[in-house]
PyMOL commands that place a pseudoatom at each C-alpha (Angstrom):
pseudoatom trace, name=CA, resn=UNK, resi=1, chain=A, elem=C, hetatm=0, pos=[-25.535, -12.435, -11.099]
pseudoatom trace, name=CA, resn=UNK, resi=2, chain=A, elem=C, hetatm=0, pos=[-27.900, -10.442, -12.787]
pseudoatom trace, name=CA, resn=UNK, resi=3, chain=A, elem=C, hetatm=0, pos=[-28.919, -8.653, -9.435]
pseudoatom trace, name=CA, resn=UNK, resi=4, chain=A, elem=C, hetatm=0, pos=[-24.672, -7.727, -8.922]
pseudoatom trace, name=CA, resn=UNK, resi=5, chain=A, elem=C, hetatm=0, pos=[-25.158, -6.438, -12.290]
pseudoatom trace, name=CA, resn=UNK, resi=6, chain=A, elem=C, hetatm=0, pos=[-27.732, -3.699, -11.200]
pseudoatom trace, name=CA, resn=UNK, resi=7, chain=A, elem=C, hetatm=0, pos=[-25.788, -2.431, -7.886]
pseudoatom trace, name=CA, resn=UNK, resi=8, chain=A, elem=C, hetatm=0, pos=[-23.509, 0.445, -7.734]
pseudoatom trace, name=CA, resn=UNK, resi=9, chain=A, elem=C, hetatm=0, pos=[-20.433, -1.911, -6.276]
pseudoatom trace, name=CA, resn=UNK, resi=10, chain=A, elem=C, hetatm=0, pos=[-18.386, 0.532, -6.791]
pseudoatom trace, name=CA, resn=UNK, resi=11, chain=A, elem=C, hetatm=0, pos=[-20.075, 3.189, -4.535]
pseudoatom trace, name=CA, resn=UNK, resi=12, chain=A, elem=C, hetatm=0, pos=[-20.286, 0.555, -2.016]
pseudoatom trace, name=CA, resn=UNK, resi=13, chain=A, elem=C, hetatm=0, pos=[-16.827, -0.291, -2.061]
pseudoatom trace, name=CA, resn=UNK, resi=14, chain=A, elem=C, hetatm=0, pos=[-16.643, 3.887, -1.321]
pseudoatom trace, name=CA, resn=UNK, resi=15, chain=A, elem=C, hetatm=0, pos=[-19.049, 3.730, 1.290]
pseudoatom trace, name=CA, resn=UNK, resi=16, chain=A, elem=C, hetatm=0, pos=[-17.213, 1.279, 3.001]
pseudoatom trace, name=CA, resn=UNK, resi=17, chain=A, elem=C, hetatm=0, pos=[-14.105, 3.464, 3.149]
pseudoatom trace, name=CA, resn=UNK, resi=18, chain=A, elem=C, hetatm=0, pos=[-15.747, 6.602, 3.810]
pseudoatom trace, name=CA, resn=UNK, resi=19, chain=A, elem=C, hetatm=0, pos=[-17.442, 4.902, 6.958]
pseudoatom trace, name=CA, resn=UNK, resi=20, chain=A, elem=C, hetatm=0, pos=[-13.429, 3.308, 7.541]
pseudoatom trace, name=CA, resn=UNK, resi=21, chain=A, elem=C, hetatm=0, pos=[-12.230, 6.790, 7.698]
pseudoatom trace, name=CA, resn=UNK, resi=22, chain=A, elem=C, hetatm=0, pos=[-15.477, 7.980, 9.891]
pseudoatom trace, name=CA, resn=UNK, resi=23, chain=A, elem=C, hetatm=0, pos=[-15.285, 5.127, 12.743]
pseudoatom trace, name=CA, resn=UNK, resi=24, chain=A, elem=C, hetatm=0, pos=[-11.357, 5.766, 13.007]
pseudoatom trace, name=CA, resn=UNK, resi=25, chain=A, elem=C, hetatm=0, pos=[-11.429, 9.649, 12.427]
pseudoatom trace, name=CA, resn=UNK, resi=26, chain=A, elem=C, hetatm=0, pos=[-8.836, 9.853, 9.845]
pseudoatom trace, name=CA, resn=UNK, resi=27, chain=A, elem=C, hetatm=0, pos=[-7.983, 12.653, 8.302]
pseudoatom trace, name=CA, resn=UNK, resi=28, chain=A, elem=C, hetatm=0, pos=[-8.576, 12.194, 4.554]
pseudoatom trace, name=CA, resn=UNK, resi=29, chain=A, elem=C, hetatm=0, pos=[-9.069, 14.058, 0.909]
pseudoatom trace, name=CA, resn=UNK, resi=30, chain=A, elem=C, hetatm=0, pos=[-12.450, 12.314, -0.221]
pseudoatom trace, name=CA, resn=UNK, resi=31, chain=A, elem=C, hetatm=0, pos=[-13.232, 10.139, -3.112]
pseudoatom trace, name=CA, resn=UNK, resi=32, chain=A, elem=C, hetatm=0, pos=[-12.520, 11.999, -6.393]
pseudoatom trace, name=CA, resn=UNK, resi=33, chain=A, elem=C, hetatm=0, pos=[-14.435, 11.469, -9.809]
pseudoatom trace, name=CA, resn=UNK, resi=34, chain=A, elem=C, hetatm=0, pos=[-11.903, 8.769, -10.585]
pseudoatom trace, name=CA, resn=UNK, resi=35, chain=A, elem=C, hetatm=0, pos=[-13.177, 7.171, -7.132]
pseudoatom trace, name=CA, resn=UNK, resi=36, chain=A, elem=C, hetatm=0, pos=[-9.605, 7.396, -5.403]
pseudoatom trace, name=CA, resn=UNK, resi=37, chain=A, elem=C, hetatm=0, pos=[-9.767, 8.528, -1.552]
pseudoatom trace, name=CA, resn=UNK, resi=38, chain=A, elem=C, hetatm=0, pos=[-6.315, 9.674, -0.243]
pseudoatom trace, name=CA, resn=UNK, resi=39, chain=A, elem=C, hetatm=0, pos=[-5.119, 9.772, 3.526]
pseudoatom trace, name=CA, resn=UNK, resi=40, chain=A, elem=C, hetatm=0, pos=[-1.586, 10.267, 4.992]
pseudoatom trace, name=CA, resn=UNK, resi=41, chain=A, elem=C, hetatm=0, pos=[-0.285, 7.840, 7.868]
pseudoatom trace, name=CA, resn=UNK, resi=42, chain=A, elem=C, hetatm=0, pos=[2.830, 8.319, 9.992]
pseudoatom trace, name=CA, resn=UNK, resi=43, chain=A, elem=C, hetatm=0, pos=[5.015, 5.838, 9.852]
pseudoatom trace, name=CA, resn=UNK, resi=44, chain=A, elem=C, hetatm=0, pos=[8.562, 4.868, 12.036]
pseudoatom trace, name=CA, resn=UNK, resi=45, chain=A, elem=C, hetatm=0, pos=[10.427, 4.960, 10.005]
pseudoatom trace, name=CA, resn=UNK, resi=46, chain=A, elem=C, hetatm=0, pos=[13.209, 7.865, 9.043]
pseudoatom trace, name=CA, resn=UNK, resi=47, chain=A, elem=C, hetatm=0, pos=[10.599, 9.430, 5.924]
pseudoatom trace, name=CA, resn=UNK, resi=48, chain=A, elem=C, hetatm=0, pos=[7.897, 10.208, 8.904]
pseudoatom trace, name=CA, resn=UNK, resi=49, chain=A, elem=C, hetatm=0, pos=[4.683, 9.568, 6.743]
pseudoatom trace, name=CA, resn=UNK, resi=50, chain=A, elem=C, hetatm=0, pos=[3.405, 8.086, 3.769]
pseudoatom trace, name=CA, resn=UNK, resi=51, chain=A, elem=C, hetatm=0, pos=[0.302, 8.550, 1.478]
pseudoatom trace, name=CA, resn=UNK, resi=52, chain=A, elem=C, hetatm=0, pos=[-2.121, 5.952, 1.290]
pseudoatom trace, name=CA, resn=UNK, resi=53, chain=A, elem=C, hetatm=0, pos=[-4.309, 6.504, -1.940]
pseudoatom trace, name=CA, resn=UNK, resi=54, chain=A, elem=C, hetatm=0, pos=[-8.111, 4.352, -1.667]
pseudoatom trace, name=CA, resn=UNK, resi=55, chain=A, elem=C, hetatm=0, pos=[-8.683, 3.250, -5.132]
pseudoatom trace, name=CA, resn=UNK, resi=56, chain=A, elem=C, hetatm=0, pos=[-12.365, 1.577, -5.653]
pseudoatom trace, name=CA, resn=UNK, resi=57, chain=A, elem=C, hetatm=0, pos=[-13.010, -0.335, -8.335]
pseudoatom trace, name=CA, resn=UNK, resi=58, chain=A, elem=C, hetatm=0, pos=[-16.053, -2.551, -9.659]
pseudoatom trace, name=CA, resn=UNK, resi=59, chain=A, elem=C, hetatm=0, pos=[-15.025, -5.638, -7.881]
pseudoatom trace, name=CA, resn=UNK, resi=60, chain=A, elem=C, hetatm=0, pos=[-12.238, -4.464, -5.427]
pseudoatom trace, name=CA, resn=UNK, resi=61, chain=A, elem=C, hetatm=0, pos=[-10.462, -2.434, -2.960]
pseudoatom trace, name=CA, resn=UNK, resi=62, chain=A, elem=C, hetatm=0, pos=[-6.831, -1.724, -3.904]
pseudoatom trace, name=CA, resn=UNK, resi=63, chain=A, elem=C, hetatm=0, pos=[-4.687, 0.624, -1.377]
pseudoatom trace, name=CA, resn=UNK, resi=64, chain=A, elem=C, hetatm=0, pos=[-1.336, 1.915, -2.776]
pseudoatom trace, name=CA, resn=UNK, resi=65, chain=A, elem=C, hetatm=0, pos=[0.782, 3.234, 0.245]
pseudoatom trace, name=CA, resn=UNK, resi=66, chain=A, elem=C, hetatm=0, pos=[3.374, 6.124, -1.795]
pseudoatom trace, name=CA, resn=UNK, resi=67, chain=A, elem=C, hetatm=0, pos=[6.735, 6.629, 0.000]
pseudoatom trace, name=CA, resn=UNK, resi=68, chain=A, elem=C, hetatm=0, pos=[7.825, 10.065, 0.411]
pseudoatom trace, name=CA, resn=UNK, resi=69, chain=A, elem=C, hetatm=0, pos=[11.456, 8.485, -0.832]
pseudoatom trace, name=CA, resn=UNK, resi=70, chain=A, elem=C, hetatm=0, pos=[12.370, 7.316, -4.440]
pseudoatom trace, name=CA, resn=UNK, resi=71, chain=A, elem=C, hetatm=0, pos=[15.360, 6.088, -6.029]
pseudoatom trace, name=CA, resn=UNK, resi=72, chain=A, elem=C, hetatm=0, pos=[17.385, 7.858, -8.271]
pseudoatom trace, name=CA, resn=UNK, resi=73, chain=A, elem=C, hetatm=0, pos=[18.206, 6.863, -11.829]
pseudoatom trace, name=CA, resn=UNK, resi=74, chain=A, elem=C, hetatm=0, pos=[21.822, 5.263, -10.944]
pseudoatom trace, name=CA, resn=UNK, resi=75, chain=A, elem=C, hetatm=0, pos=[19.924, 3.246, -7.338]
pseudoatom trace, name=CA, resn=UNK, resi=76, chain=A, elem=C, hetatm=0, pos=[17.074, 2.305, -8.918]
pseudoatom trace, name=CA, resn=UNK, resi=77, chain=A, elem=C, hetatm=0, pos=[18.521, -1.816, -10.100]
pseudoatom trace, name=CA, resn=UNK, resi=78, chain=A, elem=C, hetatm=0, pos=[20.208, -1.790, -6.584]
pseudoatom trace, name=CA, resn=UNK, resi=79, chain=A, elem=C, hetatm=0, pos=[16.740, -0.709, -5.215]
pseudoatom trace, name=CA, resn=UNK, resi=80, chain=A, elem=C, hetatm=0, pos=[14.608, -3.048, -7.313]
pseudoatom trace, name=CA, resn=UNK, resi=81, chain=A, elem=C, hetatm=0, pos=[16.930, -6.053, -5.717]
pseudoatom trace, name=CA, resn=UNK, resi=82, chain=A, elem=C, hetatm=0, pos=[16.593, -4.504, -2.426]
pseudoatom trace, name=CA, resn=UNK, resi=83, chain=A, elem=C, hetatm=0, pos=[12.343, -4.724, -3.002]
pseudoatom trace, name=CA, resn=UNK, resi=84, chain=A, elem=C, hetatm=0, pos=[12.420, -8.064, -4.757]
pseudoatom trace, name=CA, resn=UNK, resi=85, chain=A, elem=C, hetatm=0, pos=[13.997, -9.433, -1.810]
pseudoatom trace, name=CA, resn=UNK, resi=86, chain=A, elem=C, hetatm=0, pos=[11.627, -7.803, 0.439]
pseudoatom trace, name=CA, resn=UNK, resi=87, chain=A, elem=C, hetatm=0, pos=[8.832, -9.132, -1.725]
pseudoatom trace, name=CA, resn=UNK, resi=88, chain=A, elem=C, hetatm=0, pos=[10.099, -12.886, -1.438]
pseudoatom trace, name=CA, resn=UNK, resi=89, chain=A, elem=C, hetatm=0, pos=[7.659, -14.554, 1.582]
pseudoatom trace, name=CA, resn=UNK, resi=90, chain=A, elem=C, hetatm=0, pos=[5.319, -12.218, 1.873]
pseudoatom trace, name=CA, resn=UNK, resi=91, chain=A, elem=C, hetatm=0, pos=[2.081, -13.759, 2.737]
pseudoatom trace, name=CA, resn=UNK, resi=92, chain=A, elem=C, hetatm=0, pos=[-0.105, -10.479, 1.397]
pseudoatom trace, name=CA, resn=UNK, resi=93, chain=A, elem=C, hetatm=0, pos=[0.541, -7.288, 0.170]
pseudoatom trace, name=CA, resn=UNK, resi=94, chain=A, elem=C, hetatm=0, pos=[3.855, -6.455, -1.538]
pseudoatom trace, name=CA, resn=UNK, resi=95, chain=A, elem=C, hetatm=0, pos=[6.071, -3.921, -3.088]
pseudoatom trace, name=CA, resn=UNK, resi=96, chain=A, elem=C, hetatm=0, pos=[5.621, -2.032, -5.875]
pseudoatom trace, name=CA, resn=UNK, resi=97, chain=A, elem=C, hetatm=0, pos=[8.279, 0.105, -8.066]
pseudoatom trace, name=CA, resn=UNK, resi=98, chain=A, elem=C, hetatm=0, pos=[8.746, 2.568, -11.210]
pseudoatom trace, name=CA, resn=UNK, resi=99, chain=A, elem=C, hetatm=0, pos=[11.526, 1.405, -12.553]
pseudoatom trace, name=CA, resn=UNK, resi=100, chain=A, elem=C, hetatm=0, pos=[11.077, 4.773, -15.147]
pseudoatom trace, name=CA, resn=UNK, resi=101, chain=A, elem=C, hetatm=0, pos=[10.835, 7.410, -12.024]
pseudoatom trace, name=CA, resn=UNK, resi=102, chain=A, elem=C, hetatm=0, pos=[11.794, 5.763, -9.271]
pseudoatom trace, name=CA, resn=UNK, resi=103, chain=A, elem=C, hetatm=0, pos=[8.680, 5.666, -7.319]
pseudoatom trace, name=CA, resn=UNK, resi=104, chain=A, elem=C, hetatm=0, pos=[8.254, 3.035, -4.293]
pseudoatom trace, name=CA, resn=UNK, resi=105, chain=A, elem=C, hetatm=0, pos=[5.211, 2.316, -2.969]
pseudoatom trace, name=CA, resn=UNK, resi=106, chain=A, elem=C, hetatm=0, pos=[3.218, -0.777, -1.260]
pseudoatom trace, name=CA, resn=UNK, resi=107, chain=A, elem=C, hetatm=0, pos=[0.196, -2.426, -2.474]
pseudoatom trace, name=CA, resn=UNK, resi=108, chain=A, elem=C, hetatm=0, pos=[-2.363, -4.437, -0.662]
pseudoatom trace, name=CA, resn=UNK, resi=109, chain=A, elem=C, hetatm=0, pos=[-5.975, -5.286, -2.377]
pseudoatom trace, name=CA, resn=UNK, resi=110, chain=A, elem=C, hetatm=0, pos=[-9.039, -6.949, -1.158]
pseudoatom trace, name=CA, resn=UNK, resi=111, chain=A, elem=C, hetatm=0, pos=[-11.641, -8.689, -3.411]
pseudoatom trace, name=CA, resn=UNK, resi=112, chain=A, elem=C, hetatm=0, pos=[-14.785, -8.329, -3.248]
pseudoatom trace, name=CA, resn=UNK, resi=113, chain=A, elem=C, hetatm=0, pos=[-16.747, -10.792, -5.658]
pseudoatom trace, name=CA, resn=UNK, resi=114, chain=A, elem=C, hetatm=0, pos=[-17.931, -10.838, -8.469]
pseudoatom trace, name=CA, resn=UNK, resi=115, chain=A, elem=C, hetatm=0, pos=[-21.029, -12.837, -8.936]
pseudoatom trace, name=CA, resn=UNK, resi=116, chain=A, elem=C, hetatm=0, pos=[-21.354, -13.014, -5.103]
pseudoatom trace, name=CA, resn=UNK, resi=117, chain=A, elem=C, hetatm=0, pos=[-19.928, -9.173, -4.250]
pseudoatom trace, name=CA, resn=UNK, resi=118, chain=A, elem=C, hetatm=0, pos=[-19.762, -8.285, -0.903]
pseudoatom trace, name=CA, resn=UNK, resi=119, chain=A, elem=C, hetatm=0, pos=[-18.461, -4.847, -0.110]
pseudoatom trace, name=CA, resn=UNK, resi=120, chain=A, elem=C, hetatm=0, pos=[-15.137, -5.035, 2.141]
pseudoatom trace, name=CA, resn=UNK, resi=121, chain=A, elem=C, hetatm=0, pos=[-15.384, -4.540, 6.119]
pseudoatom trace, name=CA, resn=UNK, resi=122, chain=A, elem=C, hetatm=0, pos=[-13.959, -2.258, 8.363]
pseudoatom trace, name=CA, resn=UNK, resi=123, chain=A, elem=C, hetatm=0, pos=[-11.624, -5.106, 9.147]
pseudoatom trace, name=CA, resn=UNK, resi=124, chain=A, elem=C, hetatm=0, pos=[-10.658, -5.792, 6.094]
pseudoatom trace, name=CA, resn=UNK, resi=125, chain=A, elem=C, hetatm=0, pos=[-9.865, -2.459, 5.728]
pseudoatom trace, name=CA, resn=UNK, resi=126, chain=A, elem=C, hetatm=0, pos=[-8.395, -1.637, 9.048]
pseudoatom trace, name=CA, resn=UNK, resi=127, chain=A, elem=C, hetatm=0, pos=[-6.255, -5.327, 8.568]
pseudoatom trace, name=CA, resn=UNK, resi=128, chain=A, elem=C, hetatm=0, pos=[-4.840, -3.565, 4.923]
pseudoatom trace, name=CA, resn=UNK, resi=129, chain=A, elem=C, hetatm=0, pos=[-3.982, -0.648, 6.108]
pseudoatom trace, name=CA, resn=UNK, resi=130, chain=A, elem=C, hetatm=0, pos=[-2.066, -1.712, 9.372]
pseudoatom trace, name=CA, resn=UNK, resi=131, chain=A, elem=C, hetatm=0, pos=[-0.112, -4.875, 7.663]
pseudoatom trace, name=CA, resn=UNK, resi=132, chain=A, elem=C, hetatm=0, pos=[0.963, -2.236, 4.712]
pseudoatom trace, name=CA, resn=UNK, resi=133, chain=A, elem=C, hetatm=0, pos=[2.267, 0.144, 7.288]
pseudoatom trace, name=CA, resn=UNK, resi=134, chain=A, elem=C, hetatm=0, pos=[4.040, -2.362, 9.111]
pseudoatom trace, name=CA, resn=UNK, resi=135, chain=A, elem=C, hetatm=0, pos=[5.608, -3.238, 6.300]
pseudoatom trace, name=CA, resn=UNK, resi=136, chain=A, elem=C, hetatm=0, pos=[7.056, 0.073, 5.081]
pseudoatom trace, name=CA, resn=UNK, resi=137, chain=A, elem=C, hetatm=0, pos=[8.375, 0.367, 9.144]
pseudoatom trace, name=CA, resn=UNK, resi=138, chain=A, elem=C, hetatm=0, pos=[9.673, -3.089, 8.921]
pseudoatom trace, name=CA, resn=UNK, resi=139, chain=A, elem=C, hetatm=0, pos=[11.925, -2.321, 5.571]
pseudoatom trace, name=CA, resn=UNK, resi=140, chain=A, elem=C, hetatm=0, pos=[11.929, 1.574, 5.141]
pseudoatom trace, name=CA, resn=UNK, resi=141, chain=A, elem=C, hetatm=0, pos=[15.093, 2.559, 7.161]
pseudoatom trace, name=CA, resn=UNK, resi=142, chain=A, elem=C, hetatm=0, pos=[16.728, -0.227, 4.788]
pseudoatom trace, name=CA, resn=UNK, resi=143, chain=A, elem=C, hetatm=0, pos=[15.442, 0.510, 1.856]
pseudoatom trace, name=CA, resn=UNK, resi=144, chain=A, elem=C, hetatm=0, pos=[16.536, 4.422, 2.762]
pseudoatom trace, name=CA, resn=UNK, resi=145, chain=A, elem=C, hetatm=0, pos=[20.345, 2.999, 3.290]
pseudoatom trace, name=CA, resn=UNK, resi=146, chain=A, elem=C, hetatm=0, pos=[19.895, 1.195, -0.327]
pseudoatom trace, name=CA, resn=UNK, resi=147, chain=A, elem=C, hetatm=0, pos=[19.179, 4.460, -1.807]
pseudoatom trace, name=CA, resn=UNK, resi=148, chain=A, elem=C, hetatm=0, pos=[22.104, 6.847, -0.232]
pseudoatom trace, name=CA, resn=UNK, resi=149, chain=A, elem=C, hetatm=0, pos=[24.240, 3.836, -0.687]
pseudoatom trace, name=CA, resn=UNK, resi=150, chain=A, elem=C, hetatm=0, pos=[25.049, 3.149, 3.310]
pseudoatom trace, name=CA, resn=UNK, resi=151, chain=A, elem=C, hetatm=0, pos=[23.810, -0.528, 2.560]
pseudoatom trace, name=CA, resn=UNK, resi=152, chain=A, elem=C, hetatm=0, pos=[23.731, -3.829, -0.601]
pseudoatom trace, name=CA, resn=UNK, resi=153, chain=A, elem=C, hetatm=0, pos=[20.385, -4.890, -0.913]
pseudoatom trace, name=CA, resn=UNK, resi=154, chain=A, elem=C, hetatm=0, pos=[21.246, -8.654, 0.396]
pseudoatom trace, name=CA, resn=UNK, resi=155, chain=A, elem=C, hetatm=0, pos=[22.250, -6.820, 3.841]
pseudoatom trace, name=CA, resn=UNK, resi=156, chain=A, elem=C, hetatm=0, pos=[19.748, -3.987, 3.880]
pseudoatom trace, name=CA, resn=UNK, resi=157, chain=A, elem=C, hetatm=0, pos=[17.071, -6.939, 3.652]
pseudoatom trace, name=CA, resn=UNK, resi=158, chain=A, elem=C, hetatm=0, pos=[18.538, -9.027, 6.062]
pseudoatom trace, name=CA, resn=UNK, resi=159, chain=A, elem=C, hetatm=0, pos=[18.905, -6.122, 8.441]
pseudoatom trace, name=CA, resn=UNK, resi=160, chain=A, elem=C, hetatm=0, pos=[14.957, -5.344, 8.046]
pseudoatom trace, name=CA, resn=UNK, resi=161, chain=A, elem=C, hetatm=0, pos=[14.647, -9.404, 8.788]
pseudoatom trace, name=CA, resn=UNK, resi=162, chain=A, elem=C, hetatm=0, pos=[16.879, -9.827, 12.091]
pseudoatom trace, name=CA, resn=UNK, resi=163, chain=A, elem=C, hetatm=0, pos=[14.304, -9.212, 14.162]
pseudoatom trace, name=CA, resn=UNK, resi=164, chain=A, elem=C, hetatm=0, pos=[12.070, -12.290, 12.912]
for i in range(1, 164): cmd.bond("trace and resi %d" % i, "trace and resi %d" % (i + 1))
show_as sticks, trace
zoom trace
């Protein structure tokens, strides 16, 4: 423990990204003082693209995946239902939202240790990023008919789910 201690885990968590982003050649705004790393995916879905932000920590990797959507103040309970029902059976990863401004995003985080840290892989990496985006594809068009009203969250979600 006392060895863990003494390493920069932190800086290794960063390494691991920044050689993520190297063997895949993405396109990304480096690690910041506040160690976040930010690159933008496309997704299919009817946004286009979101932003993934890269946020190291001591013993962790956490990626937050931004839509370029929010909902407004009078969506937003209709849009928390439609992303709690998402949520429900996930096996990793899940939804987050900002109930104050509306702000949607996805999270998925991979430990790393404590006592017995190892830094994360490429495929753990690769594996967080990929089952995030599939995940905003999978429910963005229906969580975009939530928020201009097209859809009920109980049928927006079980649109998103027909093809399971």
């Amino acid at each position: 423990m006392a060895d863990v201690m003494k390493r920069d885990t932190t800086g290794e968590i960063r390494a691991a990204v920044e050689d993520f982003f190297a063997r895949d050649d993405v396109k990304h705004i480096p690690f910041d003082d506040h160690n976040v790393a930010i690159a933008v995916y496309s997704v299919e879905a009817k946004f286009g693209q979101v932003r993934v932000f890269f946020l190291a920590h001591k013993d962790r990797l956490v990626l937050r995946m931004i839509l370029p959507i929010s909902a407004g103040e009078e969506e937003r309970a209709k849009v928390a239902e439609f992303l709690l029902r998402a949520n429900y059976g996930l096996k990793v990863g899940g939804f987050d939202f900002d109930c104050d401004d509306g702000e949607i995003s996805f999270r998925m985080s991979i430990f790393c240790g404590i006592n017995d840290f190892t830094p994360p892989t490429y495929e753990q990496i690769d594996f967080s990023v990929v089952v995030g985006l599939m995940m905003i594809e999978k429910y963005g068009d229906a969580l975009g008919k939530v928020i201009f009203g097209l859809l009920e969250p109980k049928e927006a979600v079980e649109s998103a789910e027909a093809d399971e």
